[in-house]
N, C-alpha and C positions, 0 to 999 in steps of 0.2 A: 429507541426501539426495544422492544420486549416479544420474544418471541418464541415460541414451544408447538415443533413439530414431530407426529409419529404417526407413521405411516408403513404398512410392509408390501411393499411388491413381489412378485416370483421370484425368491431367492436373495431379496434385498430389504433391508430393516433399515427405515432414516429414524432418528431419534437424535435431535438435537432441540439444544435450551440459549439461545442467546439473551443478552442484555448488553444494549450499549450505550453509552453517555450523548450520542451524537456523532457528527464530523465524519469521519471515512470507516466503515468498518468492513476490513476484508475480509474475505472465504477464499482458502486455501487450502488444497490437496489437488494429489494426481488424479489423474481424468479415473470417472467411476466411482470418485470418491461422497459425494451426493449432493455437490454443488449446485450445480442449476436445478436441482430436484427443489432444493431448499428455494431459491427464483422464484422458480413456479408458485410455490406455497406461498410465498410471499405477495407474489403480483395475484393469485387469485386462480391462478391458472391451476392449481390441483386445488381438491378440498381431501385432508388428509384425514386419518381416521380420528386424530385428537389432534387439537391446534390452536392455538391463541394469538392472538398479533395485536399490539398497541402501537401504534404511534403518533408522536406529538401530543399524547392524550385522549387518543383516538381510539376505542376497540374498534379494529375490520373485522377479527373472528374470532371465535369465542364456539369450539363445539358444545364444553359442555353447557351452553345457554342458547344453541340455536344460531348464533351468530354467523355470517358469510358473506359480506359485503361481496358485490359481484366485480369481477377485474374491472369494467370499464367504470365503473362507479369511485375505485381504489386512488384514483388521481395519484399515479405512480407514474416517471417519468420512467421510461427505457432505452437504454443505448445499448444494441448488440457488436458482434464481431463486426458483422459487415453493416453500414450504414442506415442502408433501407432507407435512400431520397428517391423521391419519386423524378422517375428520370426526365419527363416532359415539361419539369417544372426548374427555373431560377430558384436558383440562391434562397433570395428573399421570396419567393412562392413558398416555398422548403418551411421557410422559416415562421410563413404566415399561418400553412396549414397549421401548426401547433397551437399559435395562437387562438384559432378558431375553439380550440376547447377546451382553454382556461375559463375558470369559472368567474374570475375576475380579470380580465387581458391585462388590466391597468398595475397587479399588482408586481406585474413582474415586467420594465420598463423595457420595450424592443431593442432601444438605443445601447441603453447598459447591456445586454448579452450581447449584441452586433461588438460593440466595445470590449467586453471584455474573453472573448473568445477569436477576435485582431479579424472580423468579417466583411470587413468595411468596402475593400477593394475585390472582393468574390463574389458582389452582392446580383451580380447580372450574368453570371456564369451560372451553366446546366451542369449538373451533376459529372456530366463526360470530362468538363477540363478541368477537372477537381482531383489533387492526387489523393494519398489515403487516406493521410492525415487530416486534411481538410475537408471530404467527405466528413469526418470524424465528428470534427469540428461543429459543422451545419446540422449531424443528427444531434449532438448535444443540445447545438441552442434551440431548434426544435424545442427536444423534450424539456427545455428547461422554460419555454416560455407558453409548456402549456399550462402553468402555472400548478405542477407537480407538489404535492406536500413529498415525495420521499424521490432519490434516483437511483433507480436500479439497472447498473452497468455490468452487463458479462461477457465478460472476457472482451472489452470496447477494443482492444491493441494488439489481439490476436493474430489479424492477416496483415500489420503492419512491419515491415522493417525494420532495422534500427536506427537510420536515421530519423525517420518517419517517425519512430515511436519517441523517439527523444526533440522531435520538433509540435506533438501534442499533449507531453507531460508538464509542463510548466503551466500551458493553459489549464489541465485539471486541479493544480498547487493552487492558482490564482482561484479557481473557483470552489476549492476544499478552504482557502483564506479569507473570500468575498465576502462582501456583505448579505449575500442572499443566503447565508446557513442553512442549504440544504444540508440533512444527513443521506450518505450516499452508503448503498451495499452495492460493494465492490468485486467482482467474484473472476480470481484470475489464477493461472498455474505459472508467473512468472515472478519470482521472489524479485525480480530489481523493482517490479512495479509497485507493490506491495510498500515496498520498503521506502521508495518515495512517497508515496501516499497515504498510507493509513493512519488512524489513531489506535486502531483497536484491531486487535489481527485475530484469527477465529480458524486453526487447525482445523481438519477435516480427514479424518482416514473412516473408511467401511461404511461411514452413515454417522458415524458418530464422532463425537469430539474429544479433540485429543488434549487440546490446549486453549484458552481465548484470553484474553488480556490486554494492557496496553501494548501497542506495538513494541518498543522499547522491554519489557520484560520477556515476551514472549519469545523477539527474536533470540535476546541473548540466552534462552536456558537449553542450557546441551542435552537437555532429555529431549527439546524439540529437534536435535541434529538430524537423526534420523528421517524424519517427512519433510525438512526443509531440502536436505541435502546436504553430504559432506563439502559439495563443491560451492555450495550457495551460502552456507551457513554464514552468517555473521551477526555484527552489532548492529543497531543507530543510535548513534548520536550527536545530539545538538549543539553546534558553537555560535560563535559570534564574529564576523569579519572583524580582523583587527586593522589589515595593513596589506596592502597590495603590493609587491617587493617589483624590482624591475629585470630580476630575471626571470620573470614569471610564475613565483611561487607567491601566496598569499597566507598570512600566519592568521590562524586563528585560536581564540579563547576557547576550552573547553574547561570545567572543573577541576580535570587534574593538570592543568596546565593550558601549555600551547602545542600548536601544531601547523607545520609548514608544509602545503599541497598547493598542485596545482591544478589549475580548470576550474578554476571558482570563479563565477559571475554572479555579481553583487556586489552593492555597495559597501563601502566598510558603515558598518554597525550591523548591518542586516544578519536576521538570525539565517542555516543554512544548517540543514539536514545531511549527516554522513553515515555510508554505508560500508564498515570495515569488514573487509570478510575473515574470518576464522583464521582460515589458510596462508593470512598476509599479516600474522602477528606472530613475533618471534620471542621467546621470554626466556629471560637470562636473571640468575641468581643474584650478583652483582652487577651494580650501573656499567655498563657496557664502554669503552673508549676507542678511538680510532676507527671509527664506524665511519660507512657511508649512508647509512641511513641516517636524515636527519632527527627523527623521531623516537622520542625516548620515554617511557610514562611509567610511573613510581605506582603499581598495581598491589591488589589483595586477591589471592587464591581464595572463590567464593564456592568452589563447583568442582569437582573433577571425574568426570562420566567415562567409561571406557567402551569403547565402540566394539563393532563385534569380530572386525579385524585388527591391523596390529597401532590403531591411533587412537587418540583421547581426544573430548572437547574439555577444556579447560574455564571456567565463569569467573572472570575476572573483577574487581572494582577498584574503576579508576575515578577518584574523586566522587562524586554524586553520581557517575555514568557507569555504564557497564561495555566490557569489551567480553571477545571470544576468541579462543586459540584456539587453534586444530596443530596437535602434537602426536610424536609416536608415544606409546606407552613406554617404550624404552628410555627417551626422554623424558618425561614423568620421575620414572626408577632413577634415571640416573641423578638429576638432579635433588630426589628425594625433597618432592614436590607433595606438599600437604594444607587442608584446607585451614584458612588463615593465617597462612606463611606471605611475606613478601618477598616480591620481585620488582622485575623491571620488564615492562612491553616494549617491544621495538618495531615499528613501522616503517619501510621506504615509503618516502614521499609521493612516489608513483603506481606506490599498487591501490589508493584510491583514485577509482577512473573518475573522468567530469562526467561522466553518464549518472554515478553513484551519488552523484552534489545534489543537493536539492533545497527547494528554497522550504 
């Protein structure tokens, strides 16, 4: 997707430039920051005052050539907060109306979505016995079998729980994984979700951008601490199930080593997305001994940002990956902390939650 909007309303100036390779690419900032603005522009629903949009090879709009394909024309699939299944209708009503306006029904197979969104046993239930997540669910494959070239999800997990929101994230993995290679724009204010899903993450303060990149860089750079959050800030990254231990910790392979946590489901080989927060990495000069954390990783000082009260983020590199510390400056000072000095990370095994695991 290739996309350049600007637009000024009372008081408000969006100017934003993306480009994405594909696959999941989130929009992130606090509410008012011009997310669904950007939505709108995309699905068709605003024409702005200069605007381009390609995709899959596609121009929809093009002002300076006239261009403005009309929303219903856009064949854009959409999942909002709340569902929006028509209530008089089954499951598989729900599921048909979609179908009714693919422009090929056949290309996107009813069975495989039923399948790969687990619909199979919900298929004769009305909207009413349906809890959130699975409302969720039924608008997804909706929109996904109206044979969509792009899906545009805002804020799909907003009025959910958290079990709720942790019992419809796996289903979005399987289908950010699937065979069907949608590119999805993702548009949310919650960093866990973000951080399970994305490839490509896309900051957003005032209208404009602050940062975009692959997820994996973006999250780690402590100049993004600030709009992510002190409390939210952290890594991802990717290991490899090694070995399922029986007291319920599972080791796995990352670059700089290994790492023993618990709440991992998956098999051993399976690759498995982690999300280390800032706040939950301790760094010491020398390899640390007598510890009850089991986790220990052989780091490079890549970053040292000082925030505007009394902490630092620190941009670590651990093997091919990257990690992030949230320390006091005092700490910094004391240890006489400098960029491309070594250390040592230390992680407890329990401050990654299994909500933070992702496949």
């Amino acid at each position: 997707m290739k996309l350049c909007v600007r637009h000024h309303f009372d008081g408000f100036d969006l100017n934003v430039s993306i480009e994405s390779p594909g696959g999941v690419t989130a929009l992130f900032g606090r509410s008012g920051a011009g997310k669904s603005t950007v939505v709108k522009a995309v699905a068709g629903l605003l024409r702005p005052d200069c605007g381009f949009l390609e995709v899959g090879g596609t121009v929809l709009m093009d002002t300076s050539r006239g261009i403005f394909v009309p929303a219903s024309q856009r064949r854009f699939g959409t999942v909002f907060q709340d569902a929006r299944l028509f209530p008089h209708l089954s499951v598989a009503q729900n599921l048909d109306f979609g179908t009714r306006y693919a422009p090929d029904p056949a290309a996107v197979p009813r069975a495989e979505v039923i399948d790969l969104l687990g619909l199979v046993h919900l298929l004769d239930r009305r909207p009413s016995a349906l809890s959130g997540g699975e409302k969720q669910r039924v608008a997804l494959g909706r929109a996904l079998l109206s044979g969509p070239r792009m899906l545009l999800m805002d804020e799909p997990l907003a009025n959910l729980d958290g079990p709720r929101k942790q019992e419809i994230l796996p289903f979005l993995e399987h289908l950010r994984d699937g065979p069907l290679g949608l590119p999805i724009l993702y548009v949310s204010h919650a960093v866990d979700e973000i951080a399970r899903l994305a490839d490509t993450l896309v900051l957003l303060h005032n209208g404009a951008i602050t940062a975009q990149g692959p997820l994996r860089e973006v999250m780690s750079d402590p100049a993004d601490v600030p709009l992510l959050g002190v409390r939210e800030a952290g890594a991802v990254i990717e290991a490899r199930v090694v070995h399922h231990n029986d007291d319920g910790l599972t080791r796995l392979a990352i670059s700089a080593g290994t790492l023993d946590l618990p709440g991992v489901v998956a098999p051993v080989g399976a690759r498995v997305r982690l999300r280390v927060m800032a706040q939950d990495v301790t760094l010491a000069r020398t390899r640390p001994e007598g510890l009850s954390a089991l986790n220990i990783l052989a780091v490079t000082v890549m970053d040292i940002r000082a925030g505007d009260g009394p902490g630092a983020a620190i941009a670590l590199r651990a093997g091919e990956d990257r990690l992030l510390a949230r320390i006091t400056r005092r700490a910094v000072a004391q240890m006489s902390l400098e960029v491309g000095q070594t250390c040592f990370a230390v992680l407890k095994a329990t401050t990654v939650a299994p909500g933070s695991i992702g496949r």
